[in-house]
ZAMARGU-4260 file (C-alpha; in steps of 0.2 Angstrom, whole numbers, plus 5000, padded with zeros to 4 digits):
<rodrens>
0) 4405/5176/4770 | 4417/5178/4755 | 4418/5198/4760 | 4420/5195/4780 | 4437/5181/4772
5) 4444/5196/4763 | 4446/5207/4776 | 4453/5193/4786 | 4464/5190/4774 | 4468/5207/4772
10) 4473/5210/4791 | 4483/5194/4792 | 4493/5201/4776 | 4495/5217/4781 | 4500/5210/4798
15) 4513/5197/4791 | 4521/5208/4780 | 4521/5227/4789 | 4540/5226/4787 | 4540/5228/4769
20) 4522/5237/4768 | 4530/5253/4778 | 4545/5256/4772 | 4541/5253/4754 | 4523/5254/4745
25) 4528/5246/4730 | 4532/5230/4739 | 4515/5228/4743 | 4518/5219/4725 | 4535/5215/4724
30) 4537/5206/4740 | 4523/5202/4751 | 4512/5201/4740 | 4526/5185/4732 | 4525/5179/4749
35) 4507/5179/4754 | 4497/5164/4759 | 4492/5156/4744 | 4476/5151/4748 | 4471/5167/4753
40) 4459/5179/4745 | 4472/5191/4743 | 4485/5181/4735 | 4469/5176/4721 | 4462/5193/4719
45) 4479/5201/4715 | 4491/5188/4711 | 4483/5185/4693 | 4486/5204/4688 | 4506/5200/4689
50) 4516/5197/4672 | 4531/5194/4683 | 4530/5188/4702 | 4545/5186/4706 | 4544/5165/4707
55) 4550/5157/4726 | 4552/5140/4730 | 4550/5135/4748 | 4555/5119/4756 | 4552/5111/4773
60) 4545/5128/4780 | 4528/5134/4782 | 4518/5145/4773 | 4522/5163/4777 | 4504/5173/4780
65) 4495/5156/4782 | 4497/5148/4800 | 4511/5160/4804 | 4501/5176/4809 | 4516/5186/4809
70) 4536/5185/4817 | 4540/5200/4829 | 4561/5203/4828 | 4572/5212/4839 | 4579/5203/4853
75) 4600/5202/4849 | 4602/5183/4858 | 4589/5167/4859 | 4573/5172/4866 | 4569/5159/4882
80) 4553/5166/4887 | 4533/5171/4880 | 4520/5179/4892 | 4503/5184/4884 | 4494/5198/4896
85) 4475/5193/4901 | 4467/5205/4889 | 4478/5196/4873 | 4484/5212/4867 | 4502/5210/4873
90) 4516/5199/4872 | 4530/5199/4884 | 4547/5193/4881 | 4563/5186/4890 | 4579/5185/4882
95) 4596/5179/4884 | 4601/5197/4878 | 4596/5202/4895 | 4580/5212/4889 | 4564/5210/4895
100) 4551/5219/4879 | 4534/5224/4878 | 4524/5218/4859 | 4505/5224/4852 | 4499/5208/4846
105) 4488/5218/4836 | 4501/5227/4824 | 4517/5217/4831 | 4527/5232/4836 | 4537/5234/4853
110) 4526/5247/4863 | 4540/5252/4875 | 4558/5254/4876 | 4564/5236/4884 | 4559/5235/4902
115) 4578/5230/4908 | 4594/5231/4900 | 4607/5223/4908 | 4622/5210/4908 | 4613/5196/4915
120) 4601/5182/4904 | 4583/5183/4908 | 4575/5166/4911 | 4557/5167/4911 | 4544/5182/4909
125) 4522/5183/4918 | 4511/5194/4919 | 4500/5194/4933 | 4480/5190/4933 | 4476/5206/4935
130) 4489/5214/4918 | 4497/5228/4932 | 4512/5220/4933 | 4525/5208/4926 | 4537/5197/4934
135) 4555/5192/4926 | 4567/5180/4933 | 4587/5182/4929 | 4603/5171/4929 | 4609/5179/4944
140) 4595/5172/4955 | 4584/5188/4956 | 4564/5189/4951 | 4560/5207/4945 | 4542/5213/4948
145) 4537/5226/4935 | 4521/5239/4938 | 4519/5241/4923 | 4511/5260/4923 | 4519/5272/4912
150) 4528/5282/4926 | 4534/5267/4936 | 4549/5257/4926 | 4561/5252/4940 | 4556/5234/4947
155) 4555/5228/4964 | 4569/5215/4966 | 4566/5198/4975 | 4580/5189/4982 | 4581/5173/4991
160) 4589/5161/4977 | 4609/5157/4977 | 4609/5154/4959 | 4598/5159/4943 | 4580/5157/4943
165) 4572/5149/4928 | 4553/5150/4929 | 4539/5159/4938 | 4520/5159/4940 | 4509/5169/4948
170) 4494/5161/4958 | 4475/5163/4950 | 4472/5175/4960 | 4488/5187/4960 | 4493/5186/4978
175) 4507/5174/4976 | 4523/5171/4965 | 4532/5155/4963 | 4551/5151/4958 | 4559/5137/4951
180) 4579/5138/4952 | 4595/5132/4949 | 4599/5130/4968 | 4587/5114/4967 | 4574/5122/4977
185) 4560/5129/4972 | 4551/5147/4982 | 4534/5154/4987 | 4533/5173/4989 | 4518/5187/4992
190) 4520/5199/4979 | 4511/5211/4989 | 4524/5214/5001 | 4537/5206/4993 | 4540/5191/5007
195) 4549/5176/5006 | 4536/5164/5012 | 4544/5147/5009 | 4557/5139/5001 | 4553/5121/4995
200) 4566/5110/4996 | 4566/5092/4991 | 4573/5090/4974 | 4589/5084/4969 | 4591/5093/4954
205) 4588/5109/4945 | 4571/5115/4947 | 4567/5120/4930 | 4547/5126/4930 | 4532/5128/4944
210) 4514/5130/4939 | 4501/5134/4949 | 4485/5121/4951 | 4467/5133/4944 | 4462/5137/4963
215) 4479/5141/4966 | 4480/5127/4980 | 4493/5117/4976 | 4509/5121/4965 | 4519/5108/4955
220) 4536/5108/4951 | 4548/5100/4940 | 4567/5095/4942 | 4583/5089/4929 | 4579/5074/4946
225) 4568/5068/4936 | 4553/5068/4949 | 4537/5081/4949 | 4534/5085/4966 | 4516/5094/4971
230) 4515/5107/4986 | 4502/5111/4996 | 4503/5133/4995 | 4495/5135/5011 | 4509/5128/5022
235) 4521/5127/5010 | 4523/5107/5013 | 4525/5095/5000 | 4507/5085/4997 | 4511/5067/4996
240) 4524/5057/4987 | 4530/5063/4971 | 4526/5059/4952 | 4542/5048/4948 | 4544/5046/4928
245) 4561/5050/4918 | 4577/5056/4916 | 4585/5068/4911 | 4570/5074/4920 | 4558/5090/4916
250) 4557/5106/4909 | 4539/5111/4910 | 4524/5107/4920 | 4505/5114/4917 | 4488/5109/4925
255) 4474/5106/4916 | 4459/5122/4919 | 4451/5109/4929 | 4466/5104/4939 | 4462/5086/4936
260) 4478/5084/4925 | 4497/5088/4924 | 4507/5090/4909 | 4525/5089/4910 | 4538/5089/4896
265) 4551/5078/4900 | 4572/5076/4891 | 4566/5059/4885 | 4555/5068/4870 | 4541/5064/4875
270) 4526/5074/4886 | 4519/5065/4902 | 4500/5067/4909 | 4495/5060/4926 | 4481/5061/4937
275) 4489/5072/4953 | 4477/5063/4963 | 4480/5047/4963 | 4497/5050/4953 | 4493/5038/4940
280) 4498/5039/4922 | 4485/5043/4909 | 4495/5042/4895 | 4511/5046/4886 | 4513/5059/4870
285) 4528/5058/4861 | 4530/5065/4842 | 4544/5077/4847 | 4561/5071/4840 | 4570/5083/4852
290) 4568/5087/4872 | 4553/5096/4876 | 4555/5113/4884 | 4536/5120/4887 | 4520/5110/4886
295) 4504/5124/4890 | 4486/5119/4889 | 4474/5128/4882 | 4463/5140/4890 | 4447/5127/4890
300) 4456/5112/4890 | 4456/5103/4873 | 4471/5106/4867 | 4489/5106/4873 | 4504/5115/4863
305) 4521/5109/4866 | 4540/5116/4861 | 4557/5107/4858 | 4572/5106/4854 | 4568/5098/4837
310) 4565/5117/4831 | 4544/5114/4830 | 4527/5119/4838 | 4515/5103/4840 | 4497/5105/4844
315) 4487/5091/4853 | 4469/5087/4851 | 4464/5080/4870 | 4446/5081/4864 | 4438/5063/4870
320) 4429/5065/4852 | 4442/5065/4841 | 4445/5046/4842 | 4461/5046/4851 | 4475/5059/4856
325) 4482/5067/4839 | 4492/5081/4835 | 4501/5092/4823 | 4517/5102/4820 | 4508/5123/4820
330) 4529/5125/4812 | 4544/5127/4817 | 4560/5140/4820 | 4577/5140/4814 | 4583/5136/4830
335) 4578/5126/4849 | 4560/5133/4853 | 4561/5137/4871 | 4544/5145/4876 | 4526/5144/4870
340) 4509/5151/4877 | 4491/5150/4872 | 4481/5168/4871 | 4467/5169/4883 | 4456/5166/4869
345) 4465/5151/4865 | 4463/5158/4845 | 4483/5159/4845 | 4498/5152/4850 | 4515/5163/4853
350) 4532/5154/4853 | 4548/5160/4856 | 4566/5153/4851 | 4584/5152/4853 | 4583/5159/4833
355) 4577/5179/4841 | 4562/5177/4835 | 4543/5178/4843 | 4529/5169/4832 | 4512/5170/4835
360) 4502/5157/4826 | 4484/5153/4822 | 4476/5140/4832 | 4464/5136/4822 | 4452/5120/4820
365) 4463/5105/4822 | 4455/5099/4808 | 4463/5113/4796 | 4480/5111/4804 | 4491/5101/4791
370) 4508/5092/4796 | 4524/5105/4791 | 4531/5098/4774 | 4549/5091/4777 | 4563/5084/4769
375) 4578/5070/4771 | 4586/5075/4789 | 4602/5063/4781 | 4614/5062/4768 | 4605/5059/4753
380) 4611/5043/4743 | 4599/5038/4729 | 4588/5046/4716 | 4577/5038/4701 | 4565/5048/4692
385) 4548/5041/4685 | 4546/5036/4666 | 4536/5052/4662 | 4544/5063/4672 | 4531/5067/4682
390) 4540/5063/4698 | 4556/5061/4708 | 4558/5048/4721 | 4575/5048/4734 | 4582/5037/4748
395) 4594/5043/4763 | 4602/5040/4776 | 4585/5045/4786 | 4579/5029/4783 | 4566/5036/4773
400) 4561/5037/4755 | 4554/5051/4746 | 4543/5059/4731 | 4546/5076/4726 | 4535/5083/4710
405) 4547/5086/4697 | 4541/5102/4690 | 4538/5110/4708 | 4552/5103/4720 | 4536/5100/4731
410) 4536/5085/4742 | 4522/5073/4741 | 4516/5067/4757 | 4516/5055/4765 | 4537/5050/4765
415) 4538/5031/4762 | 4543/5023/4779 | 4545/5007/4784 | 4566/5003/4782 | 4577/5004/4801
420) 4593/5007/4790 | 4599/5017/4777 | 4589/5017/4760 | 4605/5015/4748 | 4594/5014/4731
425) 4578/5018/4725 | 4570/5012/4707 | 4553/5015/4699 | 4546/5001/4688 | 4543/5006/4669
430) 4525/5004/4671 | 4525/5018/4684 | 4516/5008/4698 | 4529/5003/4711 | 4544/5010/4719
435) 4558/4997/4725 | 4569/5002/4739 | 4584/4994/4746 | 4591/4996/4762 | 4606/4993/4775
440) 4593/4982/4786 | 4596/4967/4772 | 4576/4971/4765 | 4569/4977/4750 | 4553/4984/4749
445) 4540/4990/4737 | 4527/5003/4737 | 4513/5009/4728 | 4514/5025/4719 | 4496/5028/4719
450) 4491/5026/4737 | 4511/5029/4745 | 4508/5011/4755 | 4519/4997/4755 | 4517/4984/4745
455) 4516/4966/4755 | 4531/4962/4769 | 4546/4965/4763 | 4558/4956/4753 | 4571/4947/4767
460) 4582/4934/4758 | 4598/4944/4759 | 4609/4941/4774 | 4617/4959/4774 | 4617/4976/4768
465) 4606/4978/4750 | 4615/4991/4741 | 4607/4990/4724 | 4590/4986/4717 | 4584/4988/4700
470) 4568/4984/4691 | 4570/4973/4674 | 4561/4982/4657 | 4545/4975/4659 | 4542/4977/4676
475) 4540/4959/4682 | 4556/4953/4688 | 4567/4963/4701 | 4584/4963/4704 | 4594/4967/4720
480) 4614/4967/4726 | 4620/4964/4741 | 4631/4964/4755 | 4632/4945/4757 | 4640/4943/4739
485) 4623/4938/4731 | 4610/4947/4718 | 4593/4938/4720 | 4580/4939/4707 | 4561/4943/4714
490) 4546/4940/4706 | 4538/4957/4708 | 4519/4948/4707 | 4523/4936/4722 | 4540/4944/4729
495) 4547/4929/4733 | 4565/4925/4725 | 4566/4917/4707 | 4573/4899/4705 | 4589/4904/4700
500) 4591/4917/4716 | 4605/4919/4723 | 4620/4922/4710 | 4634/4921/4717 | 4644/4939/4714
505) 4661/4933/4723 | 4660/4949/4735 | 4649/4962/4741 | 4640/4969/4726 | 4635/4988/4725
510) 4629/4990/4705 | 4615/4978/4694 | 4608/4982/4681 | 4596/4973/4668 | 4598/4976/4649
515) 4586/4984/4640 | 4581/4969/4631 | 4580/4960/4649 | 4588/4947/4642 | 4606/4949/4653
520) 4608/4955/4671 | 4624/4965/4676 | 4633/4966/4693 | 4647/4974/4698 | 4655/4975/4715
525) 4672/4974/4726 | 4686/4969/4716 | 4682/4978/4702 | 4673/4964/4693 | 4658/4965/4681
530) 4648/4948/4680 | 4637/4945/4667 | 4622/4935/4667 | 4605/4926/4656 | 4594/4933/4666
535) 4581/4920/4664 | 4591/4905/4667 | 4608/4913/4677 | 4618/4904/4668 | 4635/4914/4665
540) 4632/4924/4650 | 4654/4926/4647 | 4669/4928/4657 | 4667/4944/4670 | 4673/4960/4665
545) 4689/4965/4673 | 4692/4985/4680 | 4709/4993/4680 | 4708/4994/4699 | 4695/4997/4713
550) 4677/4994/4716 | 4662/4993/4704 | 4651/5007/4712 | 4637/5009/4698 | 4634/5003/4681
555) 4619/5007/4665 | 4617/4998/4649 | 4617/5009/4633 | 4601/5010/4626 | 4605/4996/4611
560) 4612/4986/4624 | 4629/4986/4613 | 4640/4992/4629 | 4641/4995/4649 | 4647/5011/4657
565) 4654/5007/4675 | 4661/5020/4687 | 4673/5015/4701 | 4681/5019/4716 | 4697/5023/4707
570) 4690/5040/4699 | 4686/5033/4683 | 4671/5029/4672 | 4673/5015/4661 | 4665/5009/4645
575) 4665/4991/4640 | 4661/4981/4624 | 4646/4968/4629 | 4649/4956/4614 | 4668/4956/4616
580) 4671/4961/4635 | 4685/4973/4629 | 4687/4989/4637 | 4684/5004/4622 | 4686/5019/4637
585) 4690/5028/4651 | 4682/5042/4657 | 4695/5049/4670 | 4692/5068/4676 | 4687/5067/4689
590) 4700/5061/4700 | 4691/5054/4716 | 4679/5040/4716 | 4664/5038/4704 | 4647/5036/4714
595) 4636/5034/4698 | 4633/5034/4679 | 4619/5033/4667 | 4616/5033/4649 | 4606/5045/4642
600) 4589/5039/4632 | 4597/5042/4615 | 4616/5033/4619 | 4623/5051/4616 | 4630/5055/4632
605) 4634/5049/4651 | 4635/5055/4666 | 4642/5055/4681 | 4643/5060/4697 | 4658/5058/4708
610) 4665/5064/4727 | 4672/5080/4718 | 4655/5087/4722 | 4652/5088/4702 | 4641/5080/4690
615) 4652/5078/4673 | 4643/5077/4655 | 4651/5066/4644 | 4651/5062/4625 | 4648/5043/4624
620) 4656/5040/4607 | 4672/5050/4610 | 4672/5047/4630 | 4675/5068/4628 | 4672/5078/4642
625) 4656/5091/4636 | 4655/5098/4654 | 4657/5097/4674 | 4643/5104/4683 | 4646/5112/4699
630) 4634/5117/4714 | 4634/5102/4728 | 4645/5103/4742 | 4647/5087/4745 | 4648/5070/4735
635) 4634/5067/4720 | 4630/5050/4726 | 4618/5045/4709 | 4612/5053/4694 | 4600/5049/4681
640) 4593/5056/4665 | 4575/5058/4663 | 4568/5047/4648 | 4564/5063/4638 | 4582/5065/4638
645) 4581/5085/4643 | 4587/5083/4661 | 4598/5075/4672 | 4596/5075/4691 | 4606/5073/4702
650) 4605/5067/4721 | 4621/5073/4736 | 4624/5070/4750 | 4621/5089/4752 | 4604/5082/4755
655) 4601/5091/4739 | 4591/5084/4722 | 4598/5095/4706 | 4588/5095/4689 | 4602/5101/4676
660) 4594/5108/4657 | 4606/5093/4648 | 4605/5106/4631 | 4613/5120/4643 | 4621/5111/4651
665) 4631/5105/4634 | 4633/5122/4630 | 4651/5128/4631 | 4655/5133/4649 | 4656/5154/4646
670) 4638/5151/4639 | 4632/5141/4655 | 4627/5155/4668 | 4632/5151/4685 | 4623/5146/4700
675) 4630/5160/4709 | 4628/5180/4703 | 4642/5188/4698 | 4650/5197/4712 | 4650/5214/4705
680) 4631/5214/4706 | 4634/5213/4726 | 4618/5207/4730 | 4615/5208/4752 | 4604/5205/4764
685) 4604/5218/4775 | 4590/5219/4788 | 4576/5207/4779 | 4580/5215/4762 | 4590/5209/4745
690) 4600/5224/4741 | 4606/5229/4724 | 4623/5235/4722 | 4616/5255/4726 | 4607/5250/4741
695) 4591/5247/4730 | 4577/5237/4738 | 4574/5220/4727 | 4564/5209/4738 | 4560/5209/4757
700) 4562/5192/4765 | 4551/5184/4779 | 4559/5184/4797 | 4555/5165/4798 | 4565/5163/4779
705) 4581/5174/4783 | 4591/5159/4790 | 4588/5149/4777 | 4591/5160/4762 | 4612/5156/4759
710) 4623/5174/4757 | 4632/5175/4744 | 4614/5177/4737 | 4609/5159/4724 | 4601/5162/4710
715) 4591/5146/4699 | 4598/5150/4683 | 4603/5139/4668 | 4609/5124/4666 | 4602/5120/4684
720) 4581/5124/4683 | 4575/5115/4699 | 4583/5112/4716 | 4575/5103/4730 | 4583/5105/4748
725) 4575/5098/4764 | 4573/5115/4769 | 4574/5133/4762 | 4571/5145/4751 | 4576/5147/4734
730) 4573/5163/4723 | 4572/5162/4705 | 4575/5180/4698 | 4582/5174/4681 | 4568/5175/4670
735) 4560/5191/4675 | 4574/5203/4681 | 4573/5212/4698 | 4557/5225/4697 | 4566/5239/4708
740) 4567/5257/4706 | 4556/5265/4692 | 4551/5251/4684 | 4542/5243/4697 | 4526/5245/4688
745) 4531/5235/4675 | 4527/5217/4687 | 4509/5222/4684 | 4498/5219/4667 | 4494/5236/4657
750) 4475/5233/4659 | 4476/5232/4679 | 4487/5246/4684 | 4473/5259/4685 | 4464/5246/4697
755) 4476/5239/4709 | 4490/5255/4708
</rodrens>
């Protein structure tokens, strides 16, 4: 068993990575072998001989060589179309490049120069039952037919439409072709002599997809109308009244093997399936978050895979004994996934996509499909970081709130949803049970770090937005500002308010904070004021702290307790005397508005993090600038320091999370690295591969990661050592260099070369 999985293995990493295998052995090791399935025997026979595997972080993407059979590129525009031939050992294509290609699905090469070169897009691709010929379909209303013997390359040309044609299907048994076009109608031909047998009008809309029924006696269609209509093929009639359900209408239709069910992807997200029978609705599936362009089932009817415009591949379990419908996402492309098609075997799945890419896939058992890793699809506006550092948690504009492993960047799943507006803060509790979020939809909510589950109902006593929520030192009590001018205290056992909920703020508040001793709670909002608190009684603990100008936007105790640092709309960071409410500095660099500030665990330094994009250092005795780091593109919306005090991470609306080295990052600037390589060493990529300055090979690159991997070429090096996107690839080359050239070799342990080499 182990041996028969090694050769499988073997095949799929070979298959997955023949781009860099034949143009360069060497990469064998320095490339594919860093981007092999990690769970395959490969990757743990040959990995652990590496001293220095060159270390890749991938986020939000599948795993290259593990679902992802392999990625076949060379169409030169979106590809709109996937036809598998009977025997599964081809793949044909359709692209708006106005080629139609030919692929092995064994070794993913083209096996013929592109069928038809031309001007015009090509909107759909089929083979026929019998694999002898193969019908393509063009903007300009024509429908090739390809025999597809060596000696025969010139197609026959069907014409009968007045504007483009955008699906076609041939019968079961060969002897028919149907059209779906433009013009709103859709067409029946004999492909045997090539005549036009009917044209079926009806719709009102674009006719966007036919199928044919499995005894090829009745054809669906499916129009922008909004209606599936079903023909009878015989006379060429429509056959009873028509399947009435959504706009924007369809894009696909498919019939169950046993015809006794029609699949339709529909503009409304979601994938409809009635009996055409009796026309009734059996039910509706809808985890797409974009319009679905093809639904296919598979070849013995228990699973259905679906493509949209949200960019993914879902597969459905119909089985009756899988305890309700579910499904999974196989992955996704960089771009709109426009076609998708089971093999005969039904042991794969090709998709195509607007990217120029073809994937085939590994169907698989549903039960060993997993759910693609994703991050924040919004701005991300909070970030807090567990008392041992074990773990990141972050809120966004997505509504969601998420946990990221702080040594990995990895996302651990599930995300925490349950908010309808945007999470504006998250907090954990010192004890490292909870998380607190707060949220736009007036609620605050805790969750379970353990299990990822909420925590009771929510918290609803605000009557607005809640911007701020924080946890007081020994875990019991929380605190949370809002909108509505109020901070109410919660008792985290019960989470009903305390008897002194709500203090009254005088305006919308958007910073509280507890002191380290719990003893006072701080809030800061519009205005610019700084209230002060007993925390136990809320009672007025002294006369509010006045800022120069502005808002109150965030504010942090110092460790002792001893002083406040406040940031503000105004572009400056301020730091207040608690004891004597005098203002001792201002911290004023970075010139547009402050979003966040912290202390470190030792009182020695603040941060911030501002709309300049940048995350300044500051030394909290002097109020000195120590450094500005730079890497966000957009504004740093919170920052906090990790209780070991080595790190300060930072969260963007970049939808980035940043972990900065604090020692490097304290460094003096010319002693700092950069984020970006220096451009004399011109690093490129240049048809899949990093190129050194020489044209050297560094690293080849999976198709599926190219769009994701940003040229000028990043680099993780000091004082950043972890950032985590929603989705990407980041290389981290830093440490061991680039094995290139001669010295190759040296990636692999002296005692295993004569082995594996």
């Amino acid at each position: 068993m182990e041996l028969s999985r090694f050769f499988r293995d073997a095949h799929a990493f070979v298959v997955s990575s023949h781009e860099a295998i034949e143009l360069s052995t060497p990469h064998i090791y320095l490339s594919a072998l860093t981007f092999a399935d990690k769970d395959s025997l490969i990757y743990q026979t040959f990995a652990c001989q590496s001293t220095a595997i060159t270390a890749v972080n991938i986020f939000g993407l599948g795993a290259h060589g593990g679902r992802l059979v392999m990625t076949l590129t060379g169409h030169e525009n979106g590809v709109t179309s996937v036809s598998y031939s009977p025997d599964g050992r081809f793949i044909a294509s359709g692209s708006k490049d106005g080629t139609v290609r030919m692929w092995d699905t064994r070794a993913g090469e083209e096996v013929v120069h592109p069928l038809l070169r031309g001007d015009d897009l090509v909107w759909s691709v089929a083979f026929a039952p019998d694999g002898m010929s193969l019908a393509s379909t063009t903007g300009a209303g024509d429908i090739c037919i390809w025999c597809l013997l060596p000696s025969q390359r010139t197609p026959r040309r069907l014409r009968g439409h007045s504007d483009a044609v955008l699906s076609a299907a041939f019968s079961p048994d060969g002897r028919l072709l149907a059209a779906a076009s433009a013009d709103m109608t859709a067409s029946l031909w004999q492909v045997e002599s090539g005549q036009l047998l009917a044209i079926l009008r009806g719709h009102t809309g674009e006719v966007n997809t036919v199928a044919f029924s499995s005894d090829g006696r009745m054809l669906s269609s499916g129009s922008d109308d909004g209606l599936i209509r079903l023909w009878n093929c015989a006379t060429g009639r429509s056959s009873g009244r028509a399947l009435r359900d959504v706009r924007p209408g369809f894009r696909s239709v498919s019939f169950s093997p046993d015809s006794k069910r029609i699949a339709a992807g529909s503009g409304d997200r979601g994938i409809h399936i009635r009996d055409p029978q009796t026309r009734r609705m059996i039910r509706t599936l809808d985890r797409h978050s974009g319009s679905i362009r093809c639904v296919q089932y598979s070849p013995d009817g228990q699973s259905l895979v679906s493509a949209a415009d949200d960019k993914t591949i879902r597969l459905w379990d119909l089985r009756e004994d899988s305890g309700g419908t579910t499904s999974v996402a196989l992955g996704e492309h960089a771009d709109v996934v426009t076609s998708a098609a089971f093999s005969p075997d039904g042991l794969y799945i090709a998709s195509a996509s607007d990217d120029r890419t073809i994937r085939i896939w590994n169907a698989g058992s549903h039960k060993s499909t997993v759910e693609r890793l994703t991050g924040h699809d919004g701005a991300l506006i909070s970030v807090a970081t567990s008392p041992n550092g074990s773990f990141i948690v972050s809120g966004s504009k997505d509504h969601s709130v998420r946990i990221w492993n702080a040594r990995t960047g990895e996302q651990n799943l599930p995300p925490l949803l349950g908010h309808t507006g945007v999470v504006f803060c998250v907090a954990v509790s010192p004890d490292e049970r909870l998380i607190a979020s707060a949220s736009a939809d007036g609620t605050v909510r805790l969750w379970d770090v353990r299990t990822r589950k909420p925590v009771g109902r929510s918290m609803q006593g605000h009557t607005a937005s809640v911007y701020v929520v924080t946890f007081s030192p020994d875990a019991l009590w929380l605190a949370s500002g809002s909108g509505d001018d109020h901070v109410m205290i919660w008792d985290v056992a019960t989470q009903q308010p305390s008897t002194v909920s709500p203090l009254d703020g005088d305006g919308p508040l958007y910073a509280v904070a507890f002191s380290p001793d719990g003893r006072f709670l701080a809030a800061g909002g519009r205005g610019g004021c700084i209230h002060l608190w007993r925390a136990r009684t809320g009672q007025r603990a002294r006369e509010s702290l006045r800022a120069k100008s502005g808002h109150v936007t965030s504010i942090w105790f110092s460790p002792d307790g001893a002083r406040i640092v406040s940031g503000g709309s105004d572009g400056a960071a301020y730091i207040w005397n608690t004891s004597t409410g005098q203002q001792e500095l201002v911290l004023d660099h970075h010139g547009e508005r402050v979003l966040s500030v912290a202390y470190s665990p030792d009182g020695r330094f603040i941060g911030s993090g501002s709309a300049d994009q940048t995350v300044r250092i500051w030394d909290a005795a002097t109020g000195t600038e120590i450094s500005a780091l730079q890497g966000h593109t957009a504004p740093v919306q919170s920052v906090v320091f990790t209780l070991d005090g080595e790190s300060i991470i930072s969260g963007s609306e970049d939808e980035t999370i940043r972990v900065w080295n604090l020692s490097a990052a304290c460094k003096p600037s010319s002693e700092q690295g950069t984020n970006l390589l220096s451009p004399q060493e011109n690093i490129t990529l240049n048809k899949g591969w990093l190129r050194g300055p020489s044209g050297e090979l560094l690293m080849w690159i999976p198709a599926e990661y190219r769009p994701y991997l940003q040229v000028p070429f990043y680099l993780l090096v000091l004082p950043c050592t972890l950032l985590i996107k929603p989705r990407g690839i980041i290389i981290k080359a830093d440490n061991c260099g680039w094995n290139c050239g001669n010295s190759w070799t040296l990636c692999w342990r002296e005692d295993s070369k004569r082995d594996f080499i």
